[in-house]
OpenMM code with the backbone's topology and positions (N, CA, C; nanometers):
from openmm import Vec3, app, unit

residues = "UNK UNK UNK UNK UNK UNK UNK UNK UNK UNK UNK UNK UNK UNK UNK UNK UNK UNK UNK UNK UNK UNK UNK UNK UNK UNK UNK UNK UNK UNK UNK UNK UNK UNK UNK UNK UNK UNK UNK UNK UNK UNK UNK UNK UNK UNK UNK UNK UNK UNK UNK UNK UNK UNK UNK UNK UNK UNK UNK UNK UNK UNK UNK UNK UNK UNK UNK UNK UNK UNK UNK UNK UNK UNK UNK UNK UNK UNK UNK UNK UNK UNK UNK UNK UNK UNK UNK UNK UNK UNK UNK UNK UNK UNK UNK UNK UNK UNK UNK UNK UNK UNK UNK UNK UNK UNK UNK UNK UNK UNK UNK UNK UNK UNK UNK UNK UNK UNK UNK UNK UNK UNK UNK UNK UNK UNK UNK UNK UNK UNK UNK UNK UNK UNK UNK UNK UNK UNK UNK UNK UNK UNK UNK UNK UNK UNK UNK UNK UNK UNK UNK UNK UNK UNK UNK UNK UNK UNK UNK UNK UNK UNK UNK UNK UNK UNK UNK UNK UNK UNK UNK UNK UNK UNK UNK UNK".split()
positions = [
    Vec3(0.0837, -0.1200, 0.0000),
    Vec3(0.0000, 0.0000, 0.0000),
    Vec3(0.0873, 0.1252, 0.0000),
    Vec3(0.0327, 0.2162, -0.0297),
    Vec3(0.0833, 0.3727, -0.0665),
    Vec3(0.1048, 0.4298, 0.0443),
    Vec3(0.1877, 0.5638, 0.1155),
    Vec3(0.1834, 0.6184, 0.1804),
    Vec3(0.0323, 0.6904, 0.2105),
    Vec3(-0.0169, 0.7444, 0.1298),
    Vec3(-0.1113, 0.7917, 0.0888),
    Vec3(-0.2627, 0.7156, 0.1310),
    Vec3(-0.2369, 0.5800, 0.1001),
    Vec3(-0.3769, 0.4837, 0.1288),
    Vec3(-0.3594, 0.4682, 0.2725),
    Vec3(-0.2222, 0.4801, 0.3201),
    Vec3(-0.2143, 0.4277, 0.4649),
    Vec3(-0.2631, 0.5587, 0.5322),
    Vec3(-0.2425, 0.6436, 0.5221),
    Vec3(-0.3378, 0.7662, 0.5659),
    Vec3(-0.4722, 0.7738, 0.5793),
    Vec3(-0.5497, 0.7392, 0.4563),
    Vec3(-0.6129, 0.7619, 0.3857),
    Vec3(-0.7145, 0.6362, 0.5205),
    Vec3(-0.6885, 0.5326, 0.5458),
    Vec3(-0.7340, 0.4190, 0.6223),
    Vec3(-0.6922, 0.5059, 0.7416),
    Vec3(-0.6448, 0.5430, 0.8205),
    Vec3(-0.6098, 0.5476, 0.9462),
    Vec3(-0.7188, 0.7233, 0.9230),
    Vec3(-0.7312, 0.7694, 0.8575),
    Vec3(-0.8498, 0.9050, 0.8584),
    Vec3(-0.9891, 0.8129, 0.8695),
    Vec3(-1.0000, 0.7012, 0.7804),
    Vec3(-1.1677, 0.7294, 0.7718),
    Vec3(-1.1443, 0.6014, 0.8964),
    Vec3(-1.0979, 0.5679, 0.9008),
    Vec3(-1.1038, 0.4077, 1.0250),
    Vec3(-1.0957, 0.4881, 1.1697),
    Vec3(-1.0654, 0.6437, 1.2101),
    Vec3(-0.9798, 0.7059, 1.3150),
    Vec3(-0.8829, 0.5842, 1.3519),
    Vec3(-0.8055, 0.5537, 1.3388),
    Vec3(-0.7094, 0.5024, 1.3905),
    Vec3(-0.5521, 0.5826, 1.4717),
    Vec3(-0.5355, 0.5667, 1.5247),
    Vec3(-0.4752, 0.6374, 1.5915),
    Vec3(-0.3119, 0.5476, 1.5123),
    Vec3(-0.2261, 0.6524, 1.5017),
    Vec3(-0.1318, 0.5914, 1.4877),
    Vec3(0.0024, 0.6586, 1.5140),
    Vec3(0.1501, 0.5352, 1.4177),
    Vec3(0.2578, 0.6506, 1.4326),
    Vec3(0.3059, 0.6796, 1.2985),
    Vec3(0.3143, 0.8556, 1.2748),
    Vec3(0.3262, 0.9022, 1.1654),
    Vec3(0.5332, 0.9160, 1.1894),
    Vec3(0.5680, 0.8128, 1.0763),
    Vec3(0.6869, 0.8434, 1.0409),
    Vec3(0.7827, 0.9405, 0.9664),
    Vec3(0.8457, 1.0744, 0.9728),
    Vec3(0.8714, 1.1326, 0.9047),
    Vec3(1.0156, 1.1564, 0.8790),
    Vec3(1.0642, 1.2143, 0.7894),
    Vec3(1.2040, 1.2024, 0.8047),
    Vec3(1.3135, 1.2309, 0.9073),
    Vec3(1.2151, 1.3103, 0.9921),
    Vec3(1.3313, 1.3283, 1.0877),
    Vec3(1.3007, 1.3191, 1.2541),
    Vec3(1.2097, 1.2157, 1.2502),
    Vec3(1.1304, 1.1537, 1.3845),
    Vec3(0.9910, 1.0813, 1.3566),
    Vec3(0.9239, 1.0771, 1.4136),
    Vec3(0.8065, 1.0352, 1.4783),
    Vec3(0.7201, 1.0873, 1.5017),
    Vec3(0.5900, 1.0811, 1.5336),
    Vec3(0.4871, 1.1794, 1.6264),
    Vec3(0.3944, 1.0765, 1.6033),
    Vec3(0.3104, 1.0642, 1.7100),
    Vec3(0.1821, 0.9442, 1.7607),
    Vec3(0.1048, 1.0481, 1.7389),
    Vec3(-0.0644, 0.9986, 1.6779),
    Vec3(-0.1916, 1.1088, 1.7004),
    Vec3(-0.2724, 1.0230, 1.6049),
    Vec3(-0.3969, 1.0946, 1.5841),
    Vec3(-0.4923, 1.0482, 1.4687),
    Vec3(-0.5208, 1.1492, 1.3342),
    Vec3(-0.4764, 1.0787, 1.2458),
    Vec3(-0.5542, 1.1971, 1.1288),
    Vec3(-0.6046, 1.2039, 1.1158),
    Vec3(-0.6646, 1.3578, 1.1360),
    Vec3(-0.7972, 1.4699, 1.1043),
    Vec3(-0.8109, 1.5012, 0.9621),
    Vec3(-0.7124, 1.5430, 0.9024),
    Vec3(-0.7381, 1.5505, 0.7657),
    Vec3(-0.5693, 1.5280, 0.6593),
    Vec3(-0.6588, 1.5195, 0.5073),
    Vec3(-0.5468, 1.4626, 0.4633),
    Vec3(-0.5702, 1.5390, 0.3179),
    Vec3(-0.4955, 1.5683, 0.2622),
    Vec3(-0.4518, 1.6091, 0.0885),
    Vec3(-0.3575, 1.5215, 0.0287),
    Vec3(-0.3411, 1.5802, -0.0869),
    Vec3(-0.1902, 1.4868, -0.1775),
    Vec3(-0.1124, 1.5955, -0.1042),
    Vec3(-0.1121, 1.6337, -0.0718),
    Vec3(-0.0048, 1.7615, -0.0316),
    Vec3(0.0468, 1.7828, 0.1585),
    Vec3(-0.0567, 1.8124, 0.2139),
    Vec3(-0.0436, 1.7968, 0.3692),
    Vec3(-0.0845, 1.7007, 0.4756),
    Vec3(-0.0502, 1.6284, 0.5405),
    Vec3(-0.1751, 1.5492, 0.6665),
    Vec3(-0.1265, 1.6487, 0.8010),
    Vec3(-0.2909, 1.6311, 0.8187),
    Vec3(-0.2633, 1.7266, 0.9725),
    Vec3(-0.2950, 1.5991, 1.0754),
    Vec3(-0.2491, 1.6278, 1.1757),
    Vec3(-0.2495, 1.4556, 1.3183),
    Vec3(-0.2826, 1.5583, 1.4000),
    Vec3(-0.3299, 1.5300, 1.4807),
    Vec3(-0.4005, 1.5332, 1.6102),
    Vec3(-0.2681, 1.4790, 1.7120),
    Vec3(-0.1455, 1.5295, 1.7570),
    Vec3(-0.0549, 1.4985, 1.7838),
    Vec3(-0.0635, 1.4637, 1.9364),
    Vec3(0.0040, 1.3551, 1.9753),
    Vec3(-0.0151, 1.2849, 2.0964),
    Vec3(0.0945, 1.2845, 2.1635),
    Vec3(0.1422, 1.2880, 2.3209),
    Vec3(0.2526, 1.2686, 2.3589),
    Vec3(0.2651, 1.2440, 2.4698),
    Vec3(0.3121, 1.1414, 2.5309),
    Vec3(0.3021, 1.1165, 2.6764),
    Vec3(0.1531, 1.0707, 2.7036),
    Vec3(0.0567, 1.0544, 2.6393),
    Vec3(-0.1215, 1.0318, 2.6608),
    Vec3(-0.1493, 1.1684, 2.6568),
    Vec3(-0.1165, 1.2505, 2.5890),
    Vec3(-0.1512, 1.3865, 2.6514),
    Vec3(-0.1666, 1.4812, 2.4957),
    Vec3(-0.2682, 1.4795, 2.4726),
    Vec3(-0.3496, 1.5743, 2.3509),
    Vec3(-0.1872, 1.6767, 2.3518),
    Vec3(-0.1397, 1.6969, 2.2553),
    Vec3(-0.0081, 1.8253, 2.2266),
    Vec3(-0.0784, 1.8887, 2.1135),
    Vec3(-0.2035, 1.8779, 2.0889),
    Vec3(-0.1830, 1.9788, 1.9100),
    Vec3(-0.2356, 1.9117, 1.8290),
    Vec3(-0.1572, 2.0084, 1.7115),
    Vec3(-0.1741, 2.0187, 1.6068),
    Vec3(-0.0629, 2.0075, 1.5362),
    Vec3(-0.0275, 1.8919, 1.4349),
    Vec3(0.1187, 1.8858, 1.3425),
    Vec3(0.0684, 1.8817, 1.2056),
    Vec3(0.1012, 1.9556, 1.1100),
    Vec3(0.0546, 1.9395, 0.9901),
    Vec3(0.2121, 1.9101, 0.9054),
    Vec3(0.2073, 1.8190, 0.8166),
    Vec3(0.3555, 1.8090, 0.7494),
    Vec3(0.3444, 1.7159, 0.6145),
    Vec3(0.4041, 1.8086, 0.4917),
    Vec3(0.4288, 1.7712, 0.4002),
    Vec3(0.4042, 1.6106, 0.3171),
    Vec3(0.3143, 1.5693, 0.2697),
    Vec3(0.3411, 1.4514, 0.2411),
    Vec3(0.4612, 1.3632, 0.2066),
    Vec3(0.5109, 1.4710, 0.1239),
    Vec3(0.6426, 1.4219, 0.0983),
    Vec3(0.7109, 1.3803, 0.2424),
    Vec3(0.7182, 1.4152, 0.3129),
    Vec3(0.8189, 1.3955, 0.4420),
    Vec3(0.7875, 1.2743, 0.4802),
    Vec3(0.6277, 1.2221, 0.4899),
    Vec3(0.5975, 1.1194, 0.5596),
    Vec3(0.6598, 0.9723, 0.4826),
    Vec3(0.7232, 0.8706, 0.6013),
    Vec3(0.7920, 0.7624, 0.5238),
    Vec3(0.7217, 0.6479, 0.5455),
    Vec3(0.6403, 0.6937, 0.6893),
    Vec3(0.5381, 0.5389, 0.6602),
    Vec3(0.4130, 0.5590, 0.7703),
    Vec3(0.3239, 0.5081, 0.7858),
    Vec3(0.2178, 0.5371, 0.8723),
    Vec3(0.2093, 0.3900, 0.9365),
    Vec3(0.2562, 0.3514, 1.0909),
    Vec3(0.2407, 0.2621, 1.1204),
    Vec3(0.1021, 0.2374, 1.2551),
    Vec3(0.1323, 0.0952, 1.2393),
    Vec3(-0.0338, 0.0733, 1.3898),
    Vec3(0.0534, -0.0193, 1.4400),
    Vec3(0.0121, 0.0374, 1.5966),
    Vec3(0.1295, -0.0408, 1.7013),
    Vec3(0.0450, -0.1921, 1.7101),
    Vec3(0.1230, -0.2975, 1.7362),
    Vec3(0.0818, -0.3599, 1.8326),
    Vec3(-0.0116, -0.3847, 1.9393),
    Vec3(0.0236, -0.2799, 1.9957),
    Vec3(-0.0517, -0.2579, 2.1052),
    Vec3(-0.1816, -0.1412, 2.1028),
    Vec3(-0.2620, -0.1108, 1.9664),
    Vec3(-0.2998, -0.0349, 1.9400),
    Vec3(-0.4355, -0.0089, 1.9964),
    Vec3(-0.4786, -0.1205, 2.0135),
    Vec3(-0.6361, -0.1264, 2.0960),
    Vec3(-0.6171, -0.0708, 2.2452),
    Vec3(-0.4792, -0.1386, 2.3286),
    Vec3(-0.4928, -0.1120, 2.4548),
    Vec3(-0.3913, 0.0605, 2.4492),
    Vec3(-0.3074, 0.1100, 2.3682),
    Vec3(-0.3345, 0.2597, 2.3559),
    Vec3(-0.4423, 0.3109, 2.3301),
    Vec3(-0.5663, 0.2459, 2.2614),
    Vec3(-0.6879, 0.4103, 2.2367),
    Vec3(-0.7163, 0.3538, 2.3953),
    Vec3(-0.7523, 0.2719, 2.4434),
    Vec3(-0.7938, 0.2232, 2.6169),
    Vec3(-0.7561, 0.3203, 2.7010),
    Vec3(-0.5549, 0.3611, 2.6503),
    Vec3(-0.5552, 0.4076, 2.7980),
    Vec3(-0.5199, 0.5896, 2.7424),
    Vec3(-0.5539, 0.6373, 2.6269),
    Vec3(-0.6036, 0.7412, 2.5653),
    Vec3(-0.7058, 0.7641, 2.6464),
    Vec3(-0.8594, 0.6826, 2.6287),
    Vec3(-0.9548, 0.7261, 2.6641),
    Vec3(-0.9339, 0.6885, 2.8371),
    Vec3(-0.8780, 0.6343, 2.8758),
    Vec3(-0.8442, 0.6514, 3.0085),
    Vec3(-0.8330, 0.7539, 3.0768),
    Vec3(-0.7208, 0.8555, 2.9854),
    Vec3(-0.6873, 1.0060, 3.0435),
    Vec3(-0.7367, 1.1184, 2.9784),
    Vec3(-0.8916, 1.0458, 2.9269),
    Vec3(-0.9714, 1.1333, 2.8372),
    Vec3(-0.9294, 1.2028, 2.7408),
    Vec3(-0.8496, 1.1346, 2.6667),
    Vec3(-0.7767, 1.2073, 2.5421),
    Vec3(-0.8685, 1.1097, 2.4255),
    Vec3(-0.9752, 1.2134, 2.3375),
    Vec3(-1.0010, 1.1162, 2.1959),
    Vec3(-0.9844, 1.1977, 2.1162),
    Vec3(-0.9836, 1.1532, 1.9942),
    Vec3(-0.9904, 1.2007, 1.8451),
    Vec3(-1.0676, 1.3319, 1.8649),
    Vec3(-1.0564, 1.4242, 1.8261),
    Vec3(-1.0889, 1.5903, 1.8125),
    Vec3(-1.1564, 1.6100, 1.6796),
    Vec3(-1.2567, 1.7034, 1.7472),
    Vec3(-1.3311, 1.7356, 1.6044),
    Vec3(-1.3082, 1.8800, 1.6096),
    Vec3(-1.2330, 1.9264, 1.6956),
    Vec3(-1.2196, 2.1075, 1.6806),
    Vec3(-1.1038, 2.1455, 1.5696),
    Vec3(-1.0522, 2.0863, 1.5314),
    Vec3(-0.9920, 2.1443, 1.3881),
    Vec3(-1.0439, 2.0763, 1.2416),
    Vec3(-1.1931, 2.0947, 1.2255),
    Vec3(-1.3179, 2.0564, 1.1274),
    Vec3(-1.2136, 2.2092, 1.0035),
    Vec3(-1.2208, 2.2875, 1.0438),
    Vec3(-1.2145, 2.3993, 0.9503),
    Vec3(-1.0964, 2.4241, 0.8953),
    Vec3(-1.0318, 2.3546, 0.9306),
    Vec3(-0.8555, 2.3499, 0.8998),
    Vec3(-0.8582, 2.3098, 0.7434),
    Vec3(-0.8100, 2.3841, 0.6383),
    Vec3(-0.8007, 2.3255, 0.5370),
    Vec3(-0.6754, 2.2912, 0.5282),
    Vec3(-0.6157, 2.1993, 0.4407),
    Vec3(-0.4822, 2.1219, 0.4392),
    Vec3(-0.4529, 2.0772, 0.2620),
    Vec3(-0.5609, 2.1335, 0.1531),
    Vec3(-0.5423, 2.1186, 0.0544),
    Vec3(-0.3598, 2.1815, -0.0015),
    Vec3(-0.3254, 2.2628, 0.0576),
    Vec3(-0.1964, 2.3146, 0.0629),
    Vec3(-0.1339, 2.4537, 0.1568),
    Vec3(-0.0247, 2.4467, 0.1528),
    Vec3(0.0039, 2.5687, 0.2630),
    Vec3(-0.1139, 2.6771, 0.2445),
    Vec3(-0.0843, 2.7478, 0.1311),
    Vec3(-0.1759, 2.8804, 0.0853),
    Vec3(-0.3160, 2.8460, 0.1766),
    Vec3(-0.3718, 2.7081, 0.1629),
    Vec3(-0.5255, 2.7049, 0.2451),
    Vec3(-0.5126, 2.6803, 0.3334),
    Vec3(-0.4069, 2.6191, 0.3799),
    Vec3(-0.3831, 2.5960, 0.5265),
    Vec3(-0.3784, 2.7354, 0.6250),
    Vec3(-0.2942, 2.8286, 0.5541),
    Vec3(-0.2657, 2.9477, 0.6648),
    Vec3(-0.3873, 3.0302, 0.6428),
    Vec3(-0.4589, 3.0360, 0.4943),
    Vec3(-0.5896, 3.1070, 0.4990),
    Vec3(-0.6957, 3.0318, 0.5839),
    Vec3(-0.7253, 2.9561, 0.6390),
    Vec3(-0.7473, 2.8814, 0.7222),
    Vec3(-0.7647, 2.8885, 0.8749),
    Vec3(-0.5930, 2.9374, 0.8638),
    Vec3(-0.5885, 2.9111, 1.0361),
    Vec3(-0.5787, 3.1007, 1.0567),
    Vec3(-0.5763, 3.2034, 1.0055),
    Vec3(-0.5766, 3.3151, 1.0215),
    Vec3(-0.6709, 3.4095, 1.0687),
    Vec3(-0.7673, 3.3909, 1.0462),
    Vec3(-0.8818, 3.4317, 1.1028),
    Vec3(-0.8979, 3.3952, 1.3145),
    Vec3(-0.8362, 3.2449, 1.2699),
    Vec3(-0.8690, 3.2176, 1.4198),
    Vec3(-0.7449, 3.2373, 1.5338),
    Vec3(-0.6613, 3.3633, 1.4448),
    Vec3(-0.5547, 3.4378, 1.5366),
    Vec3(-0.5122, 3.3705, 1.6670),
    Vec3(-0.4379, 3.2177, 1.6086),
    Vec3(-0.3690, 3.1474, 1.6631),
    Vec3(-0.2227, 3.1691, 1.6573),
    Vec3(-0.0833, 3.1477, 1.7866),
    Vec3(0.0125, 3.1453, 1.6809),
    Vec3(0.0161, 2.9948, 1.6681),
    Vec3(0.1174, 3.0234, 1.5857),
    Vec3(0.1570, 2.8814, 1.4858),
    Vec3(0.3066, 2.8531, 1.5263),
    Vec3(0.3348, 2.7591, 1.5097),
    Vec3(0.5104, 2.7336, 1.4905),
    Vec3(0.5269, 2.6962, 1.3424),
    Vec3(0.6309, 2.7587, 1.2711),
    Vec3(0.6293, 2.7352, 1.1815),
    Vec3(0.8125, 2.6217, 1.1552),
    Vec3(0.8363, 2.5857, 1.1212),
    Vec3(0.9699, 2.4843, 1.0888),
    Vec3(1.0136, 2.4695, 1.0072),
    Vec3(1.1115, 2.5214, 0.9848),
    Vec3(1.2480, 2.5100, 0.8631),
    Vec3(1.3057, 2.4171, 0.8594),
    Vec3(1.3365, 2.3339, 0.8079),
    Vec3(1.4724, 2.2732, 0.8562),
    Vec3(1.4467, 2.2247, 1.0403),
    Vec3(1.6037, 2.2462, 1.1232),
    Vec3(1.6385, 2.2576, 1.2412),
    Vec3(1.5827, 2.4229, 1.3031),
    Vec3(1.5084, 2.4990, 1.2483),
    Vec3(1.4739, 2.6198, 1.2738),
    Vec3(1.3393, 2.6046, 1.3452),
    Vec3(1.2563, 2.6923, 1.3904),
    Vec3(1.1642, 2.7112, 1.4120),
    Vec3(1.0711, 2.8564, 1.4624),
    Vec3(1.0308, 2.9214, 1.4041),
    Vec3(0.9374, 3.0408, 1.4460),
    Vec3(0.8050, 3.0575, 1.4971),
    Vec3(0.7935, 3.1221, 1.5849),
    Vec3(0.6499, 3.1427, 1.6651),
    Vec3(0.6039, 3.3291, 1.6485),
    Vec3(0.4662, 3.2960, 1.6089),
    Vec3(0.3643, 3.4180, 1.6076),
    Vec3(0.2650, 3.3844, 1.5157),
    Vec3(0.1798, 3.5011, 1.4781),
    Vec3(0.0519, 3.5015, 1.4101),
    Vec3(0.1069, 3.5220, 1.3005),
    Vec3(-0.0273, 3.4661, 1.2056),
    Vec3(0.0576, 3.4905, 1.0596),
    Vec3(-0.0144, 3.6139, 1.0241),
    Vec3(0.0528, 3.6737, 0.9303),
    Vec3(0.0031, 3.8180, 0.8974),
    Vec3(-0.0308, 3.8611, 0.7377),
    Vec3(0.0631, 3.7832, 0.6717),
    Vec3(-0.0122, 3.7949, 0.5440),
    Vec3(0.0355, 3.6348, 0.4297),
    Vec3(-0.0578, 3.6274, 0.3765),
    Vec3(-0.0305, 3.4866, 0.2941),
    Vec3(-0.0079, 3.5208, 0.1219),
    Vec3(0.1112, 3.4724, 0.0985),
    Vec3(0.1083, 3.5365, -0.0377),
    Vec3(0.0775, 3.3895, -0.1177),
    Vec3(0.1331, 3.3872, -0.2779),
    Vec3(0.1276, 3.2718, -0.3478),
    Vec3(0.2170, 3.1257, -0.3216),
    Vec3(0.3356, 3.2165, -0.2628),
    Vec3(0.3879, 3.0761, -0.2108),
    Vec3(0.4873, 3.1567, -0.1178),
    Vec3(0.4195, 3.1739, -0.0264),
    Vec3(0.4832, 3.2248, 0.1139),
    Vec3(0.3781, 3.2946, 0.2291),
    Vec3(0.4071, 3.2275, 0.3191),
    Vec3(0.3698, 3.3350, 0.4865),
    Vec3(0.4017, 3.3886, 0.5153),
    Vec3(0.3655, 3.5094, 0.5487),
    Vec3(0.4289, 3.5832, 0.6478),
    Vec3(0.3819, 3.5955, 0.7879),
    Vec3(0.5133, 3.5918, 0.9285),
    Vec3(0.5060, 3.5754, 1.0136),
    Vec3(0.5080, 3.7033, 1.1387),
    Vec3(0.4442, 3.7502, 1.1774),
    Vec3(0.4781, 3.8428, 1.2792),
    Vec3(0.5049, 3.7940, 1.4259),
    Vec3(0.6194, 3.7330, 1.4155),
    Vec3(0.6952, 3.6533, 1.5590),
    Vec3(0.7294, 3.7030, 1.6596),
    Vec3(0.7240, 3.6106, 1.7491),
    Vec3(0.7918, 3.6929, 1.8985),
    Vec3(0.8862, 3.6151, 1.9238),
    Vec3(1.0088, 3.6502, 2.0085),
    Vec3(1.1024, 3.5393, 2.0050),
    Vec3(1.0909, 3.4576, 2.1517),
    Vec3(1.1639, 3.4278, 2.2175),
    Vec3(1.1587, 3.3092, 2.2907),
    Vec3(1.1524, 3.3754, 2.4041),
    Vec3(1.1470, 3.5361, 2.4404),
    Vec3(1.1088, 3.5848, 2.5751),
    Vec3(0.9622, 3.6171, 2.5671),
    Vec3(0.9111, 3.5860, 2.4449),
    Vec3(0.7800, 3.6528, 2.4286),
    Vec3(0.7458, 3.7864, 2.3576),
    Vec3(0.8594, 3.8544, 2.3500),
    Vec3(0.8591, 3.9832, 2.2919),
    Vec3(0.8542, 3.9494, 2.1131),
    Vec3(0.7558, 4.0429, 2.0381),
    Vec3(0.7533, 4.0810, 1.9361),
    Vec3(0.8894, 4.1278, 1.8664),
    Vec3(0.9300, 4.0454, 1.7444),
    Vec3(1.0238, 4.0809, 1.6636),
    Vec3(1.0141, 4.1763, 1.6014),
    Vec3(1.0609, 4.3213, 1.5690),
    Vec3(1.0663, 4.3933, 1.4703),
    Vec3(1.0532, 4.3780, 1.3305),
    Vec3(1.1163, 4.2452, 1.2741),
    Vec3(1.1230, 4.2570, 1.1284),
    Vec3(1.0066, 4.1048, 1.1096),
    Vec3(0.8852, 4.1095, 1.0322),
    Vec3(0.8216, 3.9687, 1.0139),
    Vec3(0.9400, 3.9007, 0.9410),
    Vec3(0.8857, 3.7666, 0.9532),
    Vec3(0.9595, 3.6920, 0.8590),
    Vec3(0.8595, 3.5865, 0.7836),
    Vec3(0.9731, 3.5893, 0.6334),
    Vec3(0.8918, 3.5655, 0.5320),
    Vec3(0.9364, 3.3889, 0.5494),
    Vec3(0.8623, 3.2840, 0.5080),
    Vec3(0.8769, 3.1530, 0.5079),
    Vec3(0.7637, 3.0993, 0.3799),
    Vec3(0.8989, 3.0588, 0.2736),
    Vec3(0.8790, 3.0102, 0.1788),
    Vec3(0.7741, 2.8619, 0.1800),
    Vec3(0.6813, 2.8680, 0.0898),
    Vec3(0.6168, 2.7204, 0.1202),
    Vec3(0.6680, 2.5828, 0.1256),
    Vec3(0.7633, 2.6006, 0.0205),
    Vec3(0.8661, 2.4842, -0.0516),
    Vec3(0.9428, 2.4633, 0.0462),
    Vec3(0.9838, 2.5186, 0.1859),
    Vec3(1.1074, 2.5385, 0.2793),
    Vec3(1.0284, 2.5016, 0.4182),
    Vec3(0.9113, 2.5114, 0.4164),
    Vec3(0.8640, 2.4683, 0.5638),
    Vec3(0.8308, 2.2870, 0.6066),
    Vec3(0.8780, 2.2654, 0.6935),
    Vec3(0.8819, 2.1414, 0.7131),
    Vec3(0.7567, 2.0758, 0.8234),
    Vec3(0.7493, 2.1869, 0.8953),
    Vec3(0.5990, 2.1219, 0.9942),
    Vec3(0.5344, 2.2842, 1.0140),
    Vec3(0.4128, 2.2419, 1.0637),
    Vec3(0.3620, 2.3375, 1.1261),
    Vec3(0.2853, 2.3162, 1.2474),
    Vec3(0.3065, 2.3902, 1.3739),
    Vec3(0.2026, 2.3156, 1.4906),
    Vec3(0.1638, 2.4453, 1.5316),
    Vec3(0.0086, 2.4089, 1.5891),
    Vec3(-0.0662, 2.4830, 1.6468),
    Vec3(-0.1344, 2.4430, 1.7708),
    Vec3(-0.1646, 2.5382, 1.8906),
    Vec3(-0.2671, 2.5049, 1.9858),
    Vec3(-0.1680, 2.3571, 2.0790),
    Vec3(-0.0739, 2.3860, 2.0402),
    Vec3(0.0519, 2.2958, 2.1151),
    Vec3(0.0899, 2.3447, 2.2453),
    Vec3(0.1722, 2.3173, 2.3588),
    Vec3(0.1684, 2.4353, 2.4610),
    Vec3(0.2460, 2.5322, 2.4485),
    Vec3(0.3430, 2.5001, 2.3766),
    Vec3(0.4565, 2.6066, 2.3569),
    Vec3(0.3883, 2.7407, 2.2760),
    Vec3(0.3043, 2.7378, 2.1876),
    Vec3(0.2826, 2.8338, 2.1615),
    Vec3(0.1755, 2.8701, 2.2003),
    Vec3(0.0626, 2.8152, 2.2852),
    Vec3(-0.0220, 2.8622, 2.3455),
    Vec3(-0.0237, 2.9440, 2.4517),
    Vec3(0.1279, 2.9039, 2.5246),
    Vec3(0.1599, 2.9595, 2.6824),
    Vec3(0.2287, 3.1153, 2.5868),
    Vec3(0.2873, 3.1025, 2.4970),
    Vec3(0.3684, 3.1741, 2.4823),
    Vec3(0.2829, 3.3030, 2.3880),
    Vec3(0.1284, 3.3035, 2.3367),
    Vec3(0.0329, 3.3761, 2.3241),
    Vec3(-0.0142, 3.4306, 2.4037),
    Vec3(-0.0406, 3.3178, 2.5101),
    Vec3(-0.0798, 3.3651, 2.6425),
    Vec3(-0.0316, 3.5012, 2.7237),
    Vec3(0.1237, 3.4624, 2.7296),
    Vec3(0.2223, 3.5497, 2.7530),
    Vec3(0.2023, 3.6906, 2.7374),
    Vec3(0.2324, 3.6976, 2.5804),
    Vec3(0.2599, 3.8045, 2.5206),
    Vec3(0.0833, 3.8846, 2.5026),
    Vec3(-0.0019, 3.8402, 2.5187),
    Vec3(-0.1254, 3.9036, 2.5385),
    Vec3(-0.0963, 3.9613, 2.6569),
    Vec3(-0.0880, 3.9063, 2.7503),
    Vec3(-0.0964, 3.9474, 2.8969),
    Vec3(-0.0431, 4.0800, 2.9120),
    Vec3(0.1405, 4.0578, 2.8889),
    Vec3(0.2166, 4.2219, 2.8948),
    Vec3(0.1704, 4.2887, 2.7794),
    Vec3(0.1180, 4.2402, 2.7247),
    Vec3(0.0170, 4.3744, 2.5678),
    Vec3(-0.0827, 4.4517, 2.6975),
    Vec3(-0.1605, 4.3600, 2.7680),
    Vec3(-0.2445, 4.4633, 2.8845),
    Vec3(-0.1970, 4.5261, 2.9832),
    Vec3(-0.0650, 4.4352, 3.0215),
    Vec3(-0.0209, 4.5714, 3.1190),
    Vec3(0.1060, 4.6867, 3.1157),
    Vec3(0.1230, 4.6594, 2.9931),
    Vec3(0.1742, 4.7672, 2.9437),
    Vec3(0.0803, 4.9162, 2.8523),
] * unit.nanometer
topology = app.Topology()
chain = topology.addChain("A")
for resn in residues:
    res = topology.addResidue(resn, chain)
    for name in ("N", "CA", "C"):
        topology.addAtom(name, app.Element.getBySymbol(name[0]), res)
C-alpha cells in the first residue's frame, strides 16, 4: 500500500497511529489529509499536544502499534479522543492551510529545517507566509519573517509552547 492509502485508512477508520517522518516520529490520529499535507491530532506522553501538519512528501510510513487497541484504552483513560475542533482546517496546501488558520488568530510554529518560528501569521502570499513573531522571551520581533512554502517542514498549532507563549505576550500587551 501507498503512503497515501495508509493515511487515507487510518483518517476514515480514526485510527490512531505513528506518523513516520524524516526526521522523527509523532503518535496522534488523522484529522485531515490532501496529496499535499496530513494534519495529526498529535499525541505525547497520553496527553493531547496539538496540532502537526507536514508535508506529504516527508511522511515515510504510517504505522499501527501492536498494542494499538490497549493505547486508544488508555487514551480514553486520560480522556484524550480524536478531536473534532480542527473541522475547519483546510490542508489542501500551505496557501489554504494558513488562509485557514488566520482568522482564528492562533500562533503557529512554523519549521524550517532545524529552525523554528512562533507568532501570528500576517499575510499569505502565493507561495509564502508571512510571520509576525515573537522570540523566545515573548517579545515581538521587529522585522516579520517571510517563510517560503517549498522550505517549511511542519507546522504546529494550539501545542503548549505556543499557546503559553500567546498567552504570555497578550498578557504584557495589557499591562503595558
Amino acid at each position: 500500500m501507498s503512503i497515501i492509502s495508509d493515511l487515507r485508512d487510518a483518517l476514515s477508520n480514526e485510527t490512531y497511529i505513528r506518523l513516520n517522518v524524516d526526521d522523527g516520529s509523532h503518535e496522534g490520529f488523522v484529522l485531515a489529509l490532501s496529496d499535499k499535507l496530513v494534519l495529526l491530532q498529535a499525541v505525547y506522553e497520553w496527553q493531547d499536544t496539538g496540532a502537526l501538519i507536514v508535508p506529504i512528501e516527508r511522511v515515510e510510513s504510517c504505522d499501527i502499534s501492536d498494542h494499538h487497541d490497549d493505547q486508544v484504552k488508555i487514551l480514553a483513560f486520560n480522556s484524550v479522543k480524536r478531536t473534532k475542533r480542527y473541522g475547519g482546517i483546510k490542508v489542501a496546501n500551505f496557501a489554504e492551510l494558513f488562509k485557514s488558520l488566520k482568522p482564528k488568530n492562533r500562533f503557529v510554529v512554523i519549521s524550517v529545517e532545524d529552525e523554528a518560528d512562533v507568532g501570528q501569521i500576517d499575510s499569505i502570499g502565493s507561495d509564502h507566509v508571512v510571520l509576525k513573531a515573537v522570540d523566545p522571551g515573548g517579545n515581538w520581533m521587529d522585522d516579520e519573517i517571510e517563510c517560503p512554502f517549498e522550505e517549511i517542514t511542519s507546522v504546529q498549532f494550539d501545542d503548549s509552547y505556543s499557546r503559553v507563549l500567546q498567552r504570555y505576550v497578550e498578557r504584557t500587551a495589557q499591562l503595558n
